[in-house]
N, C-alpha and C positions, 0 to 999 in steps of 0.2 A: 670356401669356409667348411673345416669338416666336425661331419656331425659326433665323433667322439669327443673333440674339444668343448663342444657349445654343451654338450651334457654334464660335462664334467665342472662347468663354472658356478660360480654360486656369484648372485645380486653383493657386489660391496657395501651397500645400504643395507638392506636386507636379509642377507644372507638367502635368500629364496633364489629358485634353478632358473634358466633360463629354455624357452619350449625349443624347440628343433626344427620348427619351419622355416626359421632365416638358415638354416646350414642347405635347407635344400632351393632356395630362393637363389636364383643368378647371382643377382647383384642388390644382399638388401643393403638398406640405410641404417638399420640402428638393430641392437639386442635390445629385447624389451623380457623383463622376469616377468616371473609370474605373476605379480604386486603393481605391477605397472612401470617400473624404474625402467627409465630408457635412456639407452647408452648411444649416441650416436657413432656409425663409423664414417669416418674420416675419410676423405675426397682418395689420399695415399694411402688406404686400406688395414690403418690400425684404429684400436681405440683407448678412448682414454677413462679408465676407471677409477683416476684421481681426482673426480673434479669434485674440489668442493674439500679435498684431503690433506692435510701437512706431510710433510716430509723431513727426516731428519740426516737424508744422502741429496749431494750436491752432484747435478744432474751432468752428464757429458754436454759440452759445447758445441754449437754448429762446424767450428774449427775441428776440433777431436776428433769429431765424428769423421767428418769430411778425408781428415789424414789418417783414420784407421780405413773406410772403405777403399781409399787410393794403395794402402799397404797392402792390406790382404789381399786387394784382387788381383795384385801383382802374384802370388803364388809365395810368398816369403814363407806363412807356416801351414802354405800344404800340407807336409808330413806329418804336422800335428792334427790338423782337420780328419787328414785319413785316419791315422790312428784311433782319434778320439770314438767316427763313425765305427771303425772297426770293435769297439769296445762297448758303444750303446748297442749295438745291432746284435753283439754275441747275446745281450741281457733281454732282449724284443722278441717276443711273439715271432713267429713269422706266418702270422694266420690278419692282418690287416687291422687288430684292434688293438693295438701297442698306442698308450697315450707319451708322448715324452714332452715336458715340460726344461724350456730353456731357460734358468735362473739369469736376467743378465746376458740377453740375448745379442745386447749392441744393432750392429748391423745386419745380423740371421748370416754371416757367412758360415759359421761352423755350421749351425741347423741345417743350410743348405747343401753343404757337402755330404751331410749326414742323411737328408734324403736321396739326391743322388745314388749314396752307395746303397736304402735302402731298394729302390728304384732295381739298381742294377742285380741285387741279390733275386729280383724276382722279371727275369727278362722280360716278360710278355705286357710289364707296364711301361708307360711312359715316366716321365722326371716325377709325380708325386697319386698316379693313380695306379694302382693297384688290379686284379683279375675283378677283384669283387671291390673296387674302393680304394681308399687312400691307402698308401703303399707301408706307412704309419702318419698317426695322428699326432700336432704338434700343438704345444702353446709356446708363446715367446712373451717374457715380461720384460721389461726395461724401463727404468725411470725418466731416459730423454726422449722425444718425443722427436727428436733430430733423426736419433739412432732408428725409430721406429718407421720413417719415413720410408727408410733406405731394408731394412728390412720386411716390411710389408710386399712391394716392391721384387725383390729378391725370393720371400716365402708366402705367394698370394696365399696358397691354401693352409696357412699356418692362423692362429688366432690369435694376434700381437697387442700386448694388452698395454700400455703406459699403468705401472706399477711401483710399487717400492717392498720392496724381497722382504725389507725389516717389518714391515708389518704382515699379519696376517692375511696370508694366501687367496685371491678367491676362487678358491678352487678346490673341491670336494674333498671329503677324508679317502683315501681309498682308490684313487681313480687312476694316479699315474702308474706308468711301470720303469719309466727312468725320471728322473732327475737331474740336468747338466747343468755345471757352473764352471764355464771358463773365464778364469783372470775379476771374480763375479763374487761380489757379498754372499754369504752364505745363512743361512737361515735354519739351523737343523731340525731344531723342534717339528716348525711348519713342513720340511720338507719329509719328517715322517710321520707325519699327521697323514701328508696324501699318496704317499706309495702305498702299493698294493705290499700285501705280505712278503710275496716274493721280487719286491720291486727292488729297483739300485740306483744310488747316489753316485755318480758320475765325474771326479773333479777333475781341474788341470789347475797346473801349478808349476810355477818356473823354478827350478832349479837353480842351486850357487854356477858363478859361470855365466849364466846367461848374457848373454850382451856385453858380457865384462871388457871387452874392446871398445865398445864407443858410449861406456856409462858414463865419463867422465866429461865429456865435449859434448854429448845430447841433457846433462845435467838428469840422468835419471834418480830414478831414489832409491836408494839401498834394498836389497830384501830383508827382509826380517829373519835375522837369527835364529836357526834352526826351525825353518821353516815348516817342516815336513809333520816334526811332534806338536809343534802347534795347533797345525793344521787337525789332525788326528784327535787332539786333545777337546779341539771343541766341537768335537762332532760326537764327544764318548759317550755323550747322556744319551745319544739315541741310536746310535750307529757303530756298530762293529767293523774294523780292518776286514776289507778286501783284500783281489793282489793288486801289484800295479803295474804299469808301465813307462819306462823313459822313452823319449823322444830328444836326439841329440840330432842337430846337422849344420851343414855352415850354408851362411849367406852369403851374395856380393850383392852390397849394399853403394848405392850411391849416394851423394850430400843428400840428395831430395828425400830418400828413403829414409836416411836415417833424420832429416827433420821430422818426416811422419810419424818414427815409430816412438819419439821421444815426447811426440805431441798429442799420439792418440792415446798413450798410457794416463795411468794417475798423477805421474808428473805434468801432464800437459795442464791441469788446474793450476800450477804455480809457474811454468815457462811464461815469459816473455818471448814471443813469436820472432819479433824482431831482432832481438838477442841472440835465438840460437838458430836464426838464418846467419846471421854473420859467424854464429862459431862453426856451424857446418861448413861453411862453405871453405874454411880452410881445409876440408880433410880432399885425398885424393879421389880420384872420377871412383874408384871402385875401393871399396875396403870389407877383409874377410874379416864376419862378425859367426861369432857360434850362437847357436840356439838351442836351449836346454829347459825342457819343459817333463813334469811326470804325468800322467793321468793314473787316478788313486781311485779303486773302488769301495765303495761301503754300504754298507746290507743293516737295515731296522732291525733293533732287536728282536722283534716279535717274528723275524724273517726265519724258515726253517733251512737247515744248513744247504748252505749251495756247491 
C-alpha cells in the first residue's frame, strides 16, 4: 500500500484524511481517518468505500469481468496498454511522487502495464518499487467489486477503492498528477478538482471502425455519433484540448475471444450468454478484426501552458 495514495484520500463520511501508518504496516486490515471511520480491506486487497452509499451506475457482472480479464491477458490491446503507458509516463514526475488516479480501473490491466513501463523507465527497480519508493503512486476506483478482486491481485501496491466516478471523489483537491479513464465514465468537474496545476486527464476512446467485423454477430452497440466532439465537449467547462493519439492494429480473434470481448463491454449488460455462444460459434476458428482506439489529452484550465 503506498504511502502517496493513503495521503491523498479523504474519509467518504467525513471528508477527514486518513494517517499513513497502515501504508507502512505489512499487511493491515482496515483505513481508519482521522474521526475514527474505519474501512475495512478486504481478504483480495481492495476496499470498499460504498458502504452504506447508492449508486446510480450498474455495476460489471462476475461474467463481464471474468471475459474481460480472459481477453486482455491474452495480449488483444497490448498496443493500446503501451501507448496509453507511454502517454501517462511522458505527463509523471520521474522523481517517485507521481499520484495517478485510474477512473474505472476494471480489472488494473492497463494500470499494470503502465507500472511496468514505469518500472522499466527506471532500471534499478523492480515491477512497482522505485530507488527511493514506489516507482509511481496509484489509486484504482471501480464500482464492481468483481473487477476489484482481480485487480487488487494484479496491483497489490495500488489502492483499489469500490467507488462510483459520478459522485464525488474521495480524494483530495490537488493531489493527483494524471488522471486515466479508459472505455470509463468520466466525471470532469471532480477530476479537476484533484489534479495538480500541471496535472493531465488521460482518455481512451474507440474510434468509428473499431470492431466493425464482428459488431454485428457479438450484438455489440453502436458508438455514438461523432464521438470524439462529444467527448471534447463535455469536458470544456474544465479542461482544455490536449494532443492526441491513434492506436490502430488487427487482431485474430477466435469464437471464444470474440464471445469475451462482446461480453466484457457495455453490451455485455444486455447479451444473453447463451445466445451469443451460439452466434459465435458459427464464425471461423480465426477472424481478422481491426482495433481502433485514440488516447486524448486534456489539461485544467487553471494549468499553465504545457
Amino acid at each position: 500500500m503506498n504511502r502517496s495514495g493513503v495521503s491523498a484520500l479523504l474519509c467518504p463520511l467525513c471528508a477527514g484524511s486518513f494517517g499513513i501508518d497502515c501504508a507502512t504496516t505489512p499487511k493491515p486490515s482496515a483505513l481508519v481517518c482521522d474521526s475514527g471511520h474505519s474501512f475495512d480491506i478486504a481478504k483480495q486487497g481492495y476496499i470498499n468505500f460504498l458502504t452504506g452509499a447508492g449508486t446510480r451506475f450498474v455495476a460489471d457482472s462476475a461474467a463481464m469481468v471474468a471475459a474481460r480479464e480472459e481477453f486482455l491477458a491474452a495480449g488483444h490491446y497490448l498496443p493500446l496498454a503501451q501507448a496509453l503507458a507511454t502517454t501517462v509516463l511522458a505527463h509523471s514526475p520521474d522523481n517517485g511522487d507521481s499520484l495517478v488516479v485510474d477512473a474505472g480501473t476494471g480489472t488494473g490491466y492497463y494500470l499494470h502495464q503502465l507500472h511496468r513501463a514505469a518500472a522499466q523507465r527506471r532500471p534499478s527497480a523492480g515491477l512497482a518499487q522505485g530507488p527511493t519508493g514506489p516507482a509511481l503512486a496509484s489509486i484504482g476506483l471501480d464500482i464492481s467489486k468483481f473487477a476489484l478482486r482481480r485487480a487488487a491481485r494484479l496491483n497489490p501496491e495500488t489502492l483499489n477503492l469500490v467507488w462510483d466516478v459520478w459522485q464525488p471523489l474521495p480524494i483530495a483537491a490537488v493531489t493527483a498528477d494524471v488522471v486515466v479513464v479508459v472505455f470509463a465514465p468520466r466525471n470532469p468537474a471532480e477530476f479537476a478538482r484533484i489534479l495538480t496545476p500541471r496535472g493531465v486527464l488521460v482518455v481512451a476512446t474507440p474510434l468509428p471502425g473499431h470492431l466493425a467485423e464482428i459488431a454485428g454477430v457479438a450484438g455489440l452497440l453502436a458508438l455514438q455519433e461523432d464521438k470524439q466532439n462529444v467527448l471534447q465537449a463535455s469536458v470544456a467547462t474544465h479542461f482544455a484540448p490536449g494532443g492526441f493519439t491513434d492506436v490502430e492494429h488487427q487482431m485474430s480473434l477466435s469464437p471464444a475471444d470474440v464471445f469475451r470481448i462482446a461480453l466484457m463491454g457495455p453490451a455485455g449488460h444486455h447479451l444473453d450468454p447463451a445466445q451469443l455462444r451460439d452466434r459465435v460459434a458459427a464464425l471461423p476458428e480465426h477472424t481478422d478484426v481491426t482495433a481502433r482506439f485514440r488516447i486524448s489529452t486534456f489539461y485544467p484550465h487553471h494549468t499553465p501552458a504545457h
